[in-house]
Each structure stands twice: as C-alpha cells, then as structure tokens.
N, C-alpha and C positions, 0 to 999 in steps of 0.2 A: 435442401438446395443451398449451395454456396455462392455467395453470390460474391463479386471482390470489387471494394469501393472505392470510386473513382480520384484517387492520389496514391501516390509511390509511395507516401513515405509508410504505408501501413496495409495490411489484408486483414481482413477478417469477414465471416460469416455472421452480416447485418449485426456486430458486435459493437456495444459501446457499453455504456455505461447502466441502464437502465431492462426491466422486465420485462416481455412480453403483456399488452392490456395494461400498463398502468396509463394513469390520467395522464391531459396534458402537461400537465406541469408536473408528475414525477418525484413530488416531495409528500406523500402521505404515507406514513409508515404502513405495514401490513400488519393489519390486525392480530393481536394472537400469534405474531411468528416465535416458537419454540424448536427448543434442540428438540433430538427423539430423548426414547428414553436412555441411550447410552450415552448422549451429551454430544458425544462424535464419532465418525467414522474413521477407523485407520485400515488402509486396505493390507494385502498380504505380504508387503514390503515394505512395512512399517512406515507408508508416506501419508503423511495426514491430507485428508481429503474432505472438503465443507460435507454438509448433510442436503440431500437435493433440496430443492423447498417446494413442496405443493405448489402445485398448479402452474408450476415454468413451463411455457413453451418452453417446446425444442425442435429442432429442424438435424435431423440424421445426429444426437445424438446431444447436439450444441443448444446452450440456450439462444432463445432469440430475444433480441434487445431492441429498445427504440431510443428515441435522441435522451440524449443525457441534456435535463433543462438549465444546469450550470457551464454547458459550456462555453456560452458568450461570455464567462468569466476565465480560460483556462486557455487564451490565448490559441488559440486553434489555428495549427500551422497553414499557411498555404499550398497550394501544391507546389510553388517552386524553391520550398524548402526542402533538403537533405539533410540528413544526419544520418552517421554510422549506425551499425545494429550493435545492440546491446550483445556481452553475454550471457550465459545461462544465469540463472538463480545462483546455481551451484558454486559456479566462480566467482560468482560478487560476491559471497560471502564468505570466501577465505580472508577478505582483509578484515580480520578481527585482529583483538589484544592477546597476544600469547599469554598463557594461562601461567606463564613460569614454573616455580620448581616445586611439585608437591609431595617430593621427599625430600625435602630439606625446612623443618619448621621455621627455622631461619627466615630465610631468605622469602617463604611464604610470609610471616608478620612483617616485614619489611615492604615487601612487595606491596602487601593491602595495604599500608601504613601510603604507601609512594599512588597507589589509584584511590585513596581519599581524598586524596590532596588535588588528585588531577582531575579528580569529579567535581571538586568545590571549582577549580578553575573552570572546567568547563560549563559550567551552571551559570558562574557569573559573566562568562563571557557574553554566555546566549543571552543574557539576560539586559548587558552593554548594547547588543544589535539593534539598530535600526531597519527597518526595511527599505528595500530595495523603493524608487519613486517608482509607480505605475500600478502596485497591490501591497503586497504584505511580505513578498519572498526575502529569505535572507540576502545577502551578499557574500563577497568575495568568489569561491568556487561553488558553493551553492552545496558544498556538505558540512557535516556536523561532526563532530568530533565521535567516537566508538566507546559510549561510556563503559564505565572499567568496573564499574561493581554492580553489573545487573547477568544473568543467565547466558552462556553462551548463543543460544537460540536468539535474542532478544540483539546481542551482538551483529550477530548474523542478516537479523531484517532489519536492522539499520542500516549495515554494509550493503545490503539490495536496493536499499531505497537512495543511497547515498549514485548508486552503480548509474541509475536512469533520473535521479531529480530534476535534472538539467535538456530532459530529450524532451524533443515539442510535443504536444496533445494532438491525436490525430484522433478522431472519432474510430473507435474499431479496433483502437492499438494497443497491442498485447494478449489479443484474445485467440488466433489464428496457432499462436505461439507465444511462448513466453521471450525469444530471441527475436526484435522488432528494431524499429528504428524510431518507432514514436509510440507512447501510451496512452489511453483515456485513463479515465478517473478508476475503475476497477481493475483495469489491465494495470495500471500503478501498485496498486495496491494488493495484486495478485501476484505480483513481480515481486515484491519485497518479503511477503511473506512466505512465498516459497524458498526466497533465501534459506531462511530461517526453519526449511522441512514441514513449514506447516499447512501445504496448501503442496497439491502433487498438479494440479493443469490450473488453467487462466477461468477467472471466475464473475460471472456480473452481480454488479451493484443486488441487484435482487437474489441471488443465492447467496451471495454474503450475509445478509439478512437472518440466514440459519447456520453461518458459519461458527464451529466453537460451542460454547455455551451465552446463556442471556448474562447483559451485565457489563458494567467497566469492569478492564483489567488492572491489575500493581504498575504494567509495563507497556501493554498496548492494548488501546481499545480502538477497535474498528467501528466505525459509525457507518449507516446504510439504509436506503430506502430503495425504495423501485427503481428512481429515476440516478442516483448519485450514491459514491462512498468517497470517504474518506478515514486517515485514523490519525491516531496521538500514539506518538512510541517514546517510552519515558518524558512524560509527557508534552512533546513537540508535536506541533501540527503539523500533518503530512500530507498537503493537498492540491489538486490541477485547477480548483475554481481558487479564486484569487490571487494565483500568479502576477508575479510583476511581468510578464513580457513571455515572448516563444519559447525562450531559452531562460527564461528567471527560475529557479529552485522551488520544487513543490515544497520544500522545508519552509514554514512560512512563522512569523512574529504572533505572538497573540495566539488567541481562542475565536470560535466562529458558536455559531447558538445549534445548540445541537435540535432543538425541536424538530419532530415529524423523525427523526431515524431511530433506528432500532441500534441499541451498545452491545455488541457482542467482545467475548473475549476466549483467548483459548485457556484450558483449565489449568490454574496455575501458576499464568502469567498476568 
C-alpha cells in the first residue's frame, strides 16, 4: 500500500531514510551486513543496482522505512515551502570536465598539467571555507567545484549531488522517484549516485547498507545504518543532518564520527 505524506513538497511510499523494525533511534549498525558473493548486482542494462539486504520489509515491491532519527538535524521543510523538481540523475551529470583531446599527446600532458593545478586550487579553497552560521554547510551556491583528476563516474556523482544540495529535506524525498522537489537523507544520496550509473532506482538508508562492496572507498564512501546514510566523495562530506538552514548545502565543512554505520564502496572507487 501507498500511502502519500502529508506535504507537497514530496511523495513517497512511508519512504525516508531508515528500515523497516529498526530501533528507536536507528543508529545501530546491522550486524554481519555483507555483499553476496558477486560483490554486486548489475542488471541487463548494465545499470548498477545495490544488493537487496535481508530482511527489508517491503510493501508491493518498495522498501518500508520509518523516521530517520537525524532529522531534527536536517532542517525539515515545512509544508509552506516550494521548491522546483530536480532533474533526472542523468542530466545532472552531464555538467562534468571535458575529457579533452586524447589524440593529441600534447595537448593531453598539458591538459593534466592545467587539472593539477586546479585540483591544488580547489583543495585549498575548500579547505579556506568556513561554514555557513547555523551547522556545518558550505557557502556561497552550495556547490563544489567538479575535481579534474578523479574517474568520470566520480565526476558525474558529484554533478548529482551538486544538481539537489540545496533542495530542502522532506522526510520521504526522493524515494517515490528520483525527479522530486525535496530529499531525505537516502533519497540524497540515491540521487547522486545514480548520477554516476551507479544505483538504477531510489534506495533506503537500510539497503545501502549492502550497497557495493564492504569498506571505504579511494573516491566515495557511503556510510549507513538503519536509521540514516550519509557519504564522502573525494573526501567531502555529503550530508541532510547538519545543514545550516532549509536551503544550506548538504556539502558540509569537516568530518562527523562514523560509529554504528556500515562503509561501503563501489569496486574500484
């Protein structure tokens, strides 16, 4: 049963952030959560798809979720907030770094010579930020710059994450569909990474948990428990609990304590 909750700015089927039967508080990792033995599932259109994880509920097909216990942190719209709907995954991550000329050696050593230079810049910039007053969110437009010498894919969930950093948290949002007008914390994070081909539908906190293989990654590591996810993508935090405000950037200053979640990464990255 679908059931659709009660604000505009979002729909989904009892979707937030959290799994079916976790505790109140939603912060204990699951024991023993493992990839299978292929690490991951790719279906027959080469779109990557997490690994179910035992024991999810599900209702006509959908996991069922209960309240995300971070999101007294994640500024949670009202209902007489609006914002636009996002687009697809797909489109937010055409704004990537053209790849330039890779028949021409030239202009290829030149090139990486010219995105070393602007990774060092962007490194130090981030590193110049202050956060936003009210949590940890960056400033200005509340995106990051598209580093230049990491994997196109990597490019790619950046551009997703960069697409919605700024859309308010509505408990449920992003799960109904990946095209929404507001996120929770998995629907975030299921948005971004899809960007990036690496997740094919919207995914909860609790099936992230078996998404990929175990482990940080070189480029992104998704963090997860029952109740909440969040990730790091080259290593920036990407998160809805500690936002400065409705509209402050899930891109946030600093590190948070990973205890109680499970690190997954996809293989490779």
């Amino acid at each position: 049963m679908i059931v659709a909750l009660g604000c505009p700015l979002a729909v989904a089927a009892l979707a937030g952030c959290s799994e079916a039967g976790a505790g109140a508080s939603g912060h204990v990792a699951k024991a023993g959560a493992k990839a299978n033995p292929a690490g991951v599932v790719v279906n027959p259109t080469g779109v990557a798809k997490a690994n179910p994880t035992p024991g999810t509920a599900a209702t006509g097909g959908r996991a069922v979720e209960v309240a995300d216990p971070e999101e007294a942190k994640s500024f949670p719209a009202p209902a007489s907030v609006h914002h636009k709907a996002a687009a697809t995954p797909a489109k937010a991550s055409e704004v990537v770094i053209a790849a330039g000329a890779p028949s021409d050696a030239e202009v290829r050593h030149e090139l990486a010579q010219m995105r070393a230079v602007e990774r060092a810049a962007q490194h130090s910039q981030l590193q110049r930020l202050t956060p936003v007053p009210g949590g940890e969110s960056i400033g200005g437009n509340g995106t990051i710059p598209i580093p230049a010498e990491v994997p196109e894919v990597v490019q790619k969930v950046v551009a997703g994450a960069n697409a919605i950093t700024d859309f308010p948290y509505v408990f449920g949002g992003g799960h109904a569909s990946f095209v929404d007008n507001a996120y929770d914390c998995s629907g975030s994070v299921s948005y971004a990474l899809a960007a990036g081909g690496l997740l094919s539908s919207p995914e909860t906190s609790g099936t992230l948990e078996s998404w990929g293989v175990p482990g940080p990654g070189k480029y992104i590591t998704v963090y997860a428990n029952a109740g909440h996810t969040y990730m790091y993508v080259d290593g920036i935090l990407y998160d809805t609990a500690g936002r400065s405000g409705v509209y402050a950037s899930r891109w946030q200053i600093g590190a948070v304590d990973n205890s109680g979640y499970v690190a997954r990464h996809w293989p490779g990255l």
